[in-house]
C-alpha positions in Angstrom: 3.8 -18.6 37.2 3.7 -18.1 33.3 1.1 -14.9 31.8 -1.4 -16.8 30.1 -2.6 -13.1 28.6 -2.5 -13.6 24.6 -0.4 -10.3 23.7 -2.9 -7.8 21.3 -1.3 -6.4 18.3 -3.2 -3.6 16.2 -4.8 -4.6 13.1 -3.1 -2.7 10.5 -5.7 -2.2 8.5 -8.6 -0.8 11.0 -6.4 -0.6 14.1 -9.0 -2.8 15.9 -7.6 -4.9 18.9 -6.3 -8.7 17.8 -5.6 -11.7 20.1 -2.1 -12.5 19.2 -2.3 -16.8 18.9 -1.9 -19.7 16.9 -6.1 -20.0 17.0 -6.5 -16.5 15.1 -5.5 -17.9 11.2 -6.4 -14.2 9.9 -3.4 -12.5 13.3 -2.6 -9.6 12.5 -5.9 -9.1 10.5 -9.2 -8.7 12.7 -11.1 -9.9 9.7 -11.0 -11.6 6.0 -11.8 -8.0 4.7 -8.9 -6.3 6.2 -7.0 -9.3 5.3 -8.3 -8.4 1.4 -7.8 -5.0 1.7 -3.9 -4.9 3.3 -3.1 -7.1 -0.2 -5.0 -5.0 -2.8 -3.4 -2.0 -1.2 -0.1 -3.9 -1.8 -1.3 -5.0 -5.3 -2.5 -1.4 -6.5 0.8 0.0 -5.3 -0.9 2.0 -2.7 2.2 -0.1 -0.2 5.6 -0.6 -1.2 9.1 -0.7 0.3 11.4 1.9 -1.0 14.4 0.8 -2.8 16.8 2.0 -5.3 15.1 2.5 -8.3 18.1 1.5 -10.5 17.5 -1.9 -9.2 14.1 -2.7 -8.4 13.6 -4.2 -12.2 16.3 -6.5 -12.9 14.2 -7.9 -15.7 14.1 -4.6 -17.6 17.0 -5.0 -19.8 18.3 -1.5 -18.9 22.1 -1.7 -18.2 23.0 -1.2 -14.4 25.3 2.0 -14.1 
């Protein structure tokens, strides 16, 4: 017998339960507006993946040392 249960994963933006499956276009997001905010959070900074700093600009024109 296969669990039929869709698995619920926390919406990282509110925390509000989210049906984890191929119907739910916004998973993880509970809503368009979390969706929004998660990326302007990204965009602003506010998020980010640490890194070495000597390399996060490659562009920069700065020698590597």
């Amino acid at each position: 017998m296969t669990d039929t249960t869709p698995h619920i994963v926390n919406c990282p933006t509110c925390g509000t339960g989210v049906k984890w499956t191929s119907a739910n276009e916004l998973r993880p997001f509970c809503s368009e507006r979390c969706k929004l905010l998660d990326l302007g959070a990204w965009a602003s900074g506010e998020h980010k993946i640490p890194g070495d700093p000597l390399y996060d600009d490659p562009l920069s024109g700065e020698p590597e040392e």
